[in-house]
C-alpha positions as CSV (number, residue, x, y, z in Angstrom):
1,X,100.4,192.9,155.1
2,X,102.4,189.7,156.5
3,X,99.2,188.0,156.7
4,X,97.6,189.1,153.4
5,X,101.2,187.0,152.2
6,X,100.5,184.0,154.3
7,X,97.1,183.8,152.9
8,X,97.9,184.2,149.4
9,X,101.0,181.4,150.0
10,X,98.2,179.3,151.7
11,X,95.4,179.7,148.2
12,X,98.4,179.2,145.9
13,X,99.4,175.7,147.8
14,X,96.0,174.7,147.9
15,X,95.3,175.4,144.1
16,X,98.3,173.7,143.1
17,X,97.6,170.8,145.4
18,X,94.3,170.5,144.1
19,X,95.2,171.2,140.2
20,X,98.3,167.9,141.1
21,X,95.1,165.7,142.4
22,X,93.0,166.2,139.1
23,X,95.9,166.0,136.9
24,X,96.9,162.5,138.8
25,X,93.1,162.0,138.5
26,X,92.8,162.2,134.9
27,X,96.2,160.5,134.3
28,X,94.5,157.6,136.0
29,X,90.9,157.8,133.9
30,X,93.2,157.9,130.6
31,X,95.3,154.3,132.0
32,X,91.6,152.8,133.2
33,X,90.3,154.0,129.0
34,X,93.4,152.2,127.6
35,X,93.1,149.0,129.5
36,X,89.6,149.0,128.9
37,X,90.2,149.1,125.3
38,X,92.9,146.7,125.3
39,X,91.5,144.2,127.0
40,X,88.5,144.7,124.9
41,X,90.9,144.5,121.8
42,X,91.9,141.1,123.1
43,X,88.7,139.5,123.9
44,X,87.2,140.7,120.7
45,X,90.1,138.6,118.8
46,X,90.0,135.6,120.8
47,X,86.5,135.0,120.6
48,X,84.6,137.0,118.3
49,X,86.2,138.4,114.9
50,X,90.1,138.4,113.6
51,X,92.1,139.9,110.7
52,X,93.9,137.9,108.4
53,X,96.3,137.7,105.5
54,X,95.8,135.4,103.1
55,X,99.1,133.8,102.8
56,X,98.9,132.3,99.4
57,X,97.4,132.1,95.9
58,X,96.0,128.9,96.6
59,X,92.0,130.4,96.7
60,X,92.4,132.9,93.5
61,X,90.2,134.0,92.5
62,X,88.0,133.8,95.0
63,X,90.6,135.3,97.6
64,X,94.0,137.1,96.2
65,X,97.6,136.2,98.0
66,X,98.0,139.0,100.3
67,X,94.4,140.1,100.3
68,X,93.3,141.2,104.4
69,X,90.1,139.5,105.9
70,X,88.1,139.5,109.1
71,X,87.1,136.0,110.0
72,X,84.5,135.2,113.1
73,X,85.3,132.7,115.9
74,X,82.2,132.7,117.7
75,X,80.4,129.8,115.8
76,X,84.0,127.9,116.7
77,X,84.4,128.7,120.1
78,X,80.6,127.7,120.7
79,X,81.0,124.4,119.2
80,X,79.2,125.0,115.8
81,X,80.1,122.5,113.2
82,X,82.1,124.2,109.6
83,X,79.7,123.4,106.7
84,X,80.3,122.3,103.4
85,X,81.3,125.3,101.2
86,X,82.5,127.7,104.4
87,X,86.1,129.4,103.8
88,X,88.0,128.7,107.0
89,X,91.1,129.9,108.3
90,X,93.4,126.7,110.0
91,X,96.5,125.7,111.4
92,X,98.6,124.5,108.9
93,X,99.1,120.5,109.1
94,X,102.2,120.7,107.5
95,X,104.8,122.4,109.3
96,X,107.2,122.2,106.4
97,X,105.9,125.1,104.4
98,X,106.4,128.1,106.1
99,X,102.9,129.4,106.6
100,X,101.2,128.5,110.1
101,X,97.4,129.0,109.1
102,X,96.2,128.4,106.0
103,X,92.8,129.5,104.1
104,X,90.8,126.6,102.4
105,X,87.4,126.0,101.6
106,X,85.4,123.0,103.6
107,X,84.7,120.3,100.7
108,X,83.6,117.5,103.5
109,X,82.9,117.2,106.6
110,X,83.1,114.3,108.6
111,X,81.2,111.2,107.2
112,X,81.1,112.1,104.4
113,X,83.4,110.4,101.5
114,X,85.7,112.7,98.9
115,X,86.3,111.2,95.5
116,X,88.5,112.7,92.5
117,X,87.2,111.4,88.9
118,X,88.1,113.4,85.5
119,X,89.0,116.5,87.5
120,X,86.2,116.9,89.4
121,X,85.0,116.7,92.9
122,X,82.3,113.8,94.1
123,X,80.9,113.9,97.7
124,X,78.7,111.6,98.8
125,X,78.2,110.3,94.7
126,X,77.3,113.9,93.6
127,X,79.5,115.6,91.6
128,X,80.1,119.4,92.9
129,X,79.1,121.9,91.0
130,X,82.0,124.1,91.9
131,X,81.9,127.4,89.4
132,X,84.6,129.6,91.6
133,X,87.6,126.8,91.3
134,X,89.9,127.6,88.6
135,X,91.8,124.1,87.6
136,X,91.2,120.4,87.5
137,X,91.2,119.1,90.6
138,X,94.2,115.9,90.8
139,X,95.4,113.6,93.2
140,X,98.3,115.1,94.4
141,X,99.9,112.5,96.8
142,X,100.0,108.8,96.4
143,X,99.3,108.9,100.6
144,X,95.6,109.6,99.8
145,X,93.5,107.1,97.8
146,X,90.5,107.9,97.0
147,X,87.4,107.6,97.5
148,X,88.2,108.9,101.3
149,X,85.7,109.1,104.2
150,X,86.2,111.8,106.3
151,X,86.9,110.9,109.7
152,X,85.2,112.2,113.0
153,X,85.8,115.5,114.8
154,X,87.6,116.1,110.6
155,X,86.8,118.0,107.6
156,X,88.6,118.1,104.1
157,X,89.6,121.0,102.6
158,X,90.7,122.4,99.4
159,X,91.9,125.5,97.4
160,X,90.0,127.3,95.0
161,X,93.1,127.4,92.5
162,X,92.9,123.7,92.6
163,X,96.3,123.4,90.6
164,X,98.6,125.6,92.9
165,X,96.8,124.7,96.5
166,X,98.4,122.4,99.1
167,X,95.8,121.1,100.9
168,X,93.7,117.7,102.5
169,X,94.9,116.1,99.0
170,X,98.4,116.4,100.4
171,X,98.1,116.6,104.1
172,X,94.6,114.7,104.7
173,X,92.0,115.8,106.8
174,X,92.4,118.9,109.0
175,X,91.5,117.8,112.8
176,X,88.3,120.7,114.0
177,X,90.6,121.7,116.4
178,X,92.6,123.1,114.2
179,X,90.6,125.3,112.5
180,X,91.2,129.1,113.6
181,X,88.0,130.9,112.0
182,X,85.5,131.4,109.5
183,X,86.1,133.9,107.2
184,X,83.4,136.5,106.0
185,X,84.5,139.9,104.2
186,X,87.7,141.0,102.3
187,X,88.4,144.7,103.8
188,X,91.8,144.9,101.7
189,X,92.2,146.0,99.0
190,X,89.9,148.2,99.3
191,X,88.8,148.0,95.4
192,X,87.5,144.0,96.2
193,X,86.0,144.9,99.4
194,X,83.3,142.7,100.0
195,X,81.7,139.4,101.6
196,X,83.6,136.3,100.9
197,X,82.1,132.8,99.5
């Protein structure tokens, strides 16, 4: 009988030793999933894709304030010149405002010279033919004179809303370092889903 006891005292240690092992075991795949996925998580937002706010109503009606986007950084981070026309996400040159990144549309790159004339937009001599801006587009800062050449390793950018925007006709160019991403598809609200341009 005594040892009938032992042996059953002996199996019970060894199955709860064992069932301790595989919990600690699977306590340790769940920490190695998480990690994983965080570090994932980060990489994919440093380099490749990134949510946004749109902080103001400065690109109605193209973009709403408060609208959610997802912008890429991979033509950034590899280099890969903005093009005329391309919705960017940037650090905002002027710290005075309140908002740190701003969303503006590329209007010239560098080289290439910006001129205001009866509310309109010239580059390079051509007038744009800019059907998503709603306003005239004005001087706003006696700092600016125009026409302006874009300088190197700089591009200008301006609002859609072109009469409630603060942007390159107030701060001047925005440096390419600065710029953050390039945006591609509103995923809030989800009644204007869609690609952004």
């Amino acid at each position: 009988m005594e040892d009938n006891k032992g042996r059953q005292r002996v199996h019970l240690e060894h199955d709860f030793g064992e069932r301790s092992v595989f919990t600690l075991r699977g306590a340790l795949e769940w920490v190695l999933v998480i990690l994983i996925a965080l570090a994932a998580t980060f990489l994919i937002r440093s380099f490749v894709v990134e949510p946004f706010v749109v902080p103001t109503g400065s690109m109605e009606h193209t973009i709403e304030e408060h609208d959610q986007i997802l912008a890429q950084k991979v033509t950034l981070e590899l280099g890969m010149p903005v093009r005329q026309g391309d919705i960017v996400v940037f650090h905002n040159p002027d710290k005075t405002t309140g908002h740190d990144l701003l969303v503006k549309r590329v209007i010239a790159t560098a080289g290439q010279t910006v001129d205001l004339q009866d509310g309109k937009v010239v580059v390079d001599g051509q007038v744009l033919d800019e059907g998503y801006t709603a306003g005239m587009s004005w001087p706003l800062s006696e700092n600016i004179t125009f026409p302006y050449t874009v300088p190197d390793d700089c591009v200008w950018m301006m609002g859609d809303n072109r009469e409630n925007s603060a942007d390159s006709r107030i701060f001047g160019p925005v440096k390419s370092s600065d710029l953050v991403a390039v945006a591609l598809v509103r995923y809030w609200p989800l009644n204007r889903i869609g690609a952004i341009d």
